[in-house]
N, C-alpha and C positions, 0 to 999 in steps of 0.2 A: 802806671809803671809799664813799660815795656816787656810785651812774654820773652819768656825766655826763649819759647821758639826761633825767634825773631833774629835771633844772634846767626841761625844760617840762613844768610842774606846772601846777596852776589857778592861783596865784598869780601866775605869770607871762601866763599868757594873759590874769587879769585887768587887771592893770596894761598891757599891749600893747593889749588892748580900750580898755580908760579913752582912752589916747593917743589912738587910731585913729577914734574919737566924732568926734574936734575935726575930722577934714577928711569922717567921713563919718556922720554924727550917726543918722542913718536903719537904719545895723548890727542886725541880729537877732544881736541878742549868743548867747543862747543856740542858735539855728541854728548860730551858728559854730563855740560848743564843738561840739556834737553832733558835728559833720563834723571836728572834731580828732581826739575820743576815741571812735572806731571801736571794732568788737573787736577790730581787728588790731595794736592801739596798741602793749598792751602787750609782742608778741609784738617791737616796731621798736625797732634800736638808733639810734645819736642821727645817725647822714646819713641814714638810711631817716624818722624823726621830723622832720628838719630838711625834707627833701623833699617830705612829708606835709602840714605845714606852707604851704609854697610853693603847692603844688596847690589848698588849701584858701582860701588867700589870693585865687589867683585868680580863685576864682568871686565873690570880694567884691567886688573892684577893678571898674573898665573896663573891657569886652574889647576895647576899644580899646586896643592896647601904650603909642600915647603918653599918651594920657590916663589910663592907667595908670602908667607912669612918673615923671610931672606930681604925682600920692596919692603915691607912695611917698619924692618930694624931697620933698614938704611932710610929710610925715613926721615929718624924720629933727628937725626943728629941735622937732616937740614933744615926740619923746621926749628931747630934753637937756632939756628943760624940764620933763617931768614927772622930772627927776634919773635920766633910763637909762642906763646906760653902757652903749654897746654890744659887748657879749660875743660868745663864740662862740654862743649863743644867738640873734642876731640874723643869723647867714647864711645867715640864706631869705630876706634882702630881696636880696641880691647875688644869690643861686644863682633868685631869681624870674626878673632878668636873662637870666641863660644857659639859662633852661628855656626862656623865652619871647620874646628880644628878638635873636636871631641873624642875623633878616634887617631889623632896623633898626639898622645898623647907627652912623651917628652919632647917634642918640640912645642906645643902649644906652652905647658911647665915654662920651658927657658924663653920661650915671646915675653911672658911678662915681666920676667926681671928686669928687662931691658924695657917695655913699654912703661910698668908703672912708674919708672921717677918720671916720665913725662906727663901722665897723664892715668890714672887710680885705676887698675883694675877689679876691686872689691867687686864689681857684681858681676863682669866676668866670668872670675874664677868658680862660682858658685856650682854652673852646669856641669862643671870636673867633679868637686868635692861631691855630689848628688850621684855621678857616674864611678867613678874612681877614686873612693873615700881612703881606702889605705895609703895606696900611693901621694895621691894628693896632701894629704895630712903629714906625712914622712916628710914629705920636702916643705910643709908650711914648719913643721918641727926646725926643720934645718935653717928655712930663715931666721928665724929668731934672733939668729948669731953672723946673721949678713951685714958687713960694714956699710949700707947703702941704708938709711933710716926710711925711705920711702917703700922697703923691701921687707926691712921688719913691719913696719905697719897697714902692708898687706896682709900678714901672716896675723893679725891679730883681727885684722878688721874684713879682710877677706871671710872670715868664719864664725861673724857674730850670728847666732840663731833668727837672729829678727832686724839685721840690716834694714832699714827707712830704704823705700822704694827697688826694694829688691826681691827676686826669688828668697824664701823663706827656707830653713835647714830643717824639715820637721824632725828629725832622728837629734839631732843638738838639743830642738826643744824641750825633747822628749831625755833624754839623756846626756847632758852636757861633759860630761869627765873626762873625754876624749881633749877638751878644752884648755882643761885647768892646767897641765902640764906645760903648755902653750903660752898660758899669760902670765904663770909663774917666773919663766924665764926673761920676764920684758917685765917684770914688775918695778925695775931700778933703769929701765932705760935711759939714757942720757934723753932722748929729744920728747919735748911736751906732745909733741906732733904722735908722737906712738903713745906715749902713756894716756894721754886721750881716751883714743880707740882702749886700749888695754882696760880703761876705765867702761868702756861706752858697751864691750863686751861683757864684762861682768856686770855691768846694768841688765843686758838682757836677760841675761839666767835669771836672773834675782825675778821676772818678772813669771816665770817657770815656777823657779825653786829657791824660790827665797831662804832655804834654809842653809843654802849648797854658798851662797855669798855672805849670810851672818858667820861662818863656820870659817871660809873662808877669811874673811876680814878680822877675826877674833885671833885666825892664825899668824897672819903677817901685818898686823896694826902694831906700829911703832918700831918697823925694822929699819928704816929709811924715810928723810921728808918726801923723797919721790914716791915710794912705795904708798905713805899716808895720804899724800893729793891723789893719787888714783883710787885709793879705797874711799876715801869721802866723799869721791864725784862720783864713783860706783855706788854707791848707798844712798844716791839723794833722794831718789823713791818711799826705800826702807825711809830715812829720817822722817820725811815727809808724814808716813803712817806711822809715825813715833812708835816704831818695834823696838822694846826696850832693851835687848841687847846691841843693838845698835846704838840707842843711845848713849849707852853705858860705856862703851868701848871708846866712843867720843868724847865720853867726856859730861853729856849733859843726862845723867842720870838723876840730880837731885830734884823732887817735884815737891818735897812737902814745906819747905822753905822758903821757895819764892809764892810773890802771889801779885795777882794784877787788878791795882783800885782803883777808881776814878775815870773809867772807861768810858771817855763825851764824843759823839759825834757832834760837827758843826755844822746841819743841822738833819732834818727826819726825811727831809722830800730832796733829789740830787736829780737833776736832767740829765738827756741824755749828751755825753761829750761836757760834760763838766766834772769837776774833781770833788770828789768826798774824803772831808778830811776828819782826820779823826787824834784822840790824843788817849794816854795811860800813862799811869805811873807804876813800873816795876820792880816790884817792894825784896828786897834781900834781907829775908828776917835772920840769916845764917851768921852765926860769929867768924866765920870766913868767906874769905870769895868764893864766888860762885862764877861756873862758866855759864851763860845762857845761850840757847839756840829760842830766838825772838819769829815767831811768823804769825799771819794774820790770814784767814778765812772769809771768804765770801763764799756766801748762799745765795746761787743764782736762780732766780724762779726761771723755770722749764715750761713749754708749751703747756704739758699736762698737770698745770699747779704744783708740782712739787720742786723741790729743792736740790739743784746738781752743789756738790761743795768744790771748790779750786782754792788752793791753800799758795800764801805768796811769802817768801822770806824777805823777811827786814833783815835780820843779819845775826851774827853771833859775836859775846864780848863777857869778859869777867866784868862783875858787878860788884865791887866794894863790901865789905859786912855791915850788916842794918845799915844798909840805904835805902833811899825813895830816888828813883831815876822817870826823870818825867821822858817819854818817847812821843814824836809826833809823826803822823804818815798823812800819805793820800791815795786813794786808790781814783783812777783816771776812768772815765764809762765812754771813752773813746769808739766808736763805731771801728770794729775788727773783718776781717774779712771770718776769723775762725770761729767769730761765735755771734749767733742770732740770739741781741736780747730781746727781753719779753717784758714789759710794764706790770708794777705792781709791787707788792715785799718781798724785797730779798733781805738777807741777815749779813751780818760782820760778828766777825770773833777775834780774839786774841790770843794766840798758842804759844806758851813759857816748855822749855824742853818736852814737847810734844803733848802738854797738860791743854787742855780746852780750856778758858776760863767764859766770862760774860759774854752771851750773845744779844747783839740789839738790832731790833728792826729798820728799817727803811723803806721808802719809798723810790722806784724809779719810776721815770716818767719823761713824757716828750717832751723834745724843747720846746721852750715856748716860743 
């Protein structure tokens, strides 16, 4: 697969060139390259390249911030126009912002309304919220209620405590409530695109303060089906570690009625890059239906002999009263980039609404 890096080629910086003519016709196009592709270039992965970038940008621009600013909103409407869609490639116009616009502060605020439909300023905005928490949070408040969907879902996503590959909010961490008022308000948003995030932030607290999203979710479960897909894609952690008010709220509270018989793997030794397949029958002794949340455990042996657990959903489904439901799976020993396995026994389990039932050993081993 191609890095990512890879995507700022010449191609790209031509066509970003062509755009960049229209508001600044004057560009020493080739000066530009030059100060791109340094010797150090190749040695840059793609935020060290993106950063690069930015730096580079700025000695073109204004050293005037606002009038700098001012280039880069006119910008953004010719590269739609020259048909650009704004990628992750384009987060050096965002990340220009937070290198250089922290003590302008409402103008930097109104850049991004205007930058993120083209292109997400979530980790942007971060170095503001870190700098200028009141302010900052007031006008994320205000989004909430911006007709532009890619405007409220910075305002939700811009302020997750533990945003993936971003500056970290240790004070959110630490105290999230500043929060809650926030996703409250986007709990019923029309676009999946926000409720998401909406979701993906209340995952993070839960990883804090798990008790701040059972509380949460006990409050607004069953107000809206928008409202319940974001509280259930929020809790798939909680499910995961079958915390039973979680459960309960969902639905799969009953354990002492179901039960899982007949649990065969096909067979005890599985190579590596071959599939293990295995089968149960999930027994509903209950004179009613039952919902089930069905998932399966592997016990992965670890360099240091022990056992890491990674738990996989099969899926969830009402079961009929006294039934026998045969289920069949397979779990895949594919070579991953995210995980080094190790030869030897590892285990398989079967989890009925967060209940553990049989564990059986295996063998993994190299291909032959």
């Amino acid at each position: 697969m191609e890095p990512l890096k890879n995507a700022y080629n010449s191609s790209f910086f031509n066509a970003f060139l062509q755009a960049f003519k229209e508001i600044q016709p004057q560009i020493d196009t080739p000066a530009f390259l030059q100060a791109i592709f340094t010797e150090a270039w190749e040695q840059m992965e793609l935020k060290q390249r993106m950063h690069h970038i930015t730096v580079v940008l700025h000695s073109f621009l204004s050293q005037d911030f606002r009038e700098a600013i001012q280039q880069i909103k006119q910008l953004i409407p010719i590269l739609k126009k020259h048909k650009i869609v704004g990628g992750f490639e384009y987060l050096f116009l965002p990340d220009y912002i937070a290198t250089y616009g922290t003590q302008f502060l409402v103008e930097s605020m109104a850049s991004f309304e205007t930058i993120t439909p083209f292109v997400s300023c979530e980790f942007a905005i971060r170095p503001f919220i870190m700098q200028h928490p009141k302010y900052v949070m007031a006008k994320i408040n205000e989004w909430t209620f911006h007709p532009n969907l890619h405007i409220r879902r910075l305002a939700s996503e811009g302020c997750r405590p533990r945003l993936p590959w971003a500056m970290a909010l240790p004070e959110f961490k630490k105290d999230p409530a500043v929060l809650l008022p926030i996703l409250e308000k986007l709990l019923n948003d029309d676009s999946p695109y926000v409720r998401k995030s909406v979701a993906n932030n209340l995952n993070d607290i839960s990883k804090d303060h798990p008790l701040i999203l059972i509380e949460f979710t006990e409050k607004h479960y069953g107000e809206t089906e928008k409202t319940d897909w974001i509280l259930k894609h929020a809790n798939r952690n909680l499910l995961k570690q079958a915390e039973p008010r979680i459960l309960k709220v969902f639905g799969f509270g009953n354990t002492t009625q179901i039960d899982v018989q007949n649990f065969k793997l096909s067979t005890q030794k599985v190579a590596l890059g071959e599939h293990l397949y295995f089968s149960f029958d999930l027994v509903n002794n209950a004179k009613k239906t039952l919902l089930v949340r069905l998932e399966y455990a592997v016990y992965y042996l670890k360099n240091n002999g022990t056992l890491s657990k990674k738990i996989f959903q099969i899926g969830q489904k009402e079961f009929p009263p006294y039934s026998i439901n045969k289920i069949r799976k397979k779990q895949h020993f594919k070579p991953i980039s995210t995980r080094k396995y190790h030869f030897g026994t590892h285990q398989i389990s079967v989890i009925a609404n967060g209940k553990e039932f049989d564990i059986i050993p295996f063998q993994l081993h190299e291909t032959s």
